[in-house]
C-alpha positions in Angstrom: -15.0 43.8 -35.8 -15.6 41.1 -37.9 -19.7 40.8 -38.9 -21.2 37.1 -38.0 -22.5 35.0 -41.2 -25.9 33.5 -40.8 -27.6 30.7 -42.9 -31.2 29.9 -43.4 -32.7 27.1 -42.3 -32.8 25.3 -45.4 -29.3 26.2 -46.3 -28.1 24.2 -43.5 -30.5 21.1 -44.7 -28.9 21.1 -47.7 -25.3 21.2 -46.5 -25.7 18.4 -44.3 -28.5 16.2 -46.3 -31.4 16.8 -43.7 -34.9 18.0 -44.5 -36.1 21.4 -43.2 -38.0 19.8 -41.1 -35.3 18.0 -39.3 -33.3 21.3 -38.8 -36.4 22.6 -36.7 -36.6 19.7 -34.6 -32.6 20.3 -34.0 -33.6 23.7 -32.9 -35.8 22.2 -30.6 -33.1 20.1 -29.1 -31.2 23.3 -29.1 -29.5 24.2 -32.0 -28.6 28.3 -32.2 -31.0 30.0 -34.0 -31.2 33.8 -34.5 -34.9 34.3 -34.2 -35.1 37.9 -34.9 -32.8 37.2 -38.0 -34.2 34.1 -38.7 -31.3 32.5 -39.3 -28.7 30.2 -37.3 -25.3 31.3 -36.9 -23.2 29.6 -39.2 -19.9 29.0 -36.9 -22.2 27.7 -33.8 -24.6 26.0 -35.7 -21.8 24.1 -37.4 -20.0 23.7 -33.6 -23.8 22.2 -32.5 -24.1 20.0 -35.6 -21.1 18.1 -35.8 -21.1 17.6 -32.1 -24.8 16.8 -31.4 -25.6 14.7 -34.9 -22.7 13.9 -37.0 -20.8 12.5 -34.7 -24.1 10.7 -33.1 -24.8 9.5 -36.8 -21.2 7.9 -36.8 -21.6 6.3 -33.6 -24.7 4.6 -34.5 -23.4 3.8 -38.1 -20.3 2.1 -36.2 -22.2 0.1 -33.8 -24.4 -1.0 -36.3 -21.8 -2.1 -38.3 -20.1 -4.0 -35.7 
């Protein structure tokens, strides 16, 4: 069985050009986090991520430019 990768929460800010603090408000909005490893897993949080803000970000970017 294959083990799970996790990343921290600043790991993932710097990946996608985000502040810490805007990776806890994701988890808020629920992004997967790990809380007993502190850590988010790195397949799902990348499944959450692209769904829930890059492609938000790229809709508002488009209607803007429009």
């Amino acid at each position: 069985m294959k083990s799970e990768n996790f990343i921290t929460v600043s790991e993932i800010g710097r990946r996608y050009d985000y502040t810490p603090q805007a990776v806890k408000k994701w988890i808020q909005r629920g992004l997967p986090y790990n809380t007993n490893q502190r850590k988010i897993s790195e397949k799902e949080g990348t499944e959450w991520i692209i769904k829930n803000i890059l492609k938000q970000a790229s809709r508002r970017w488009t209607q803007a430019k429009n």
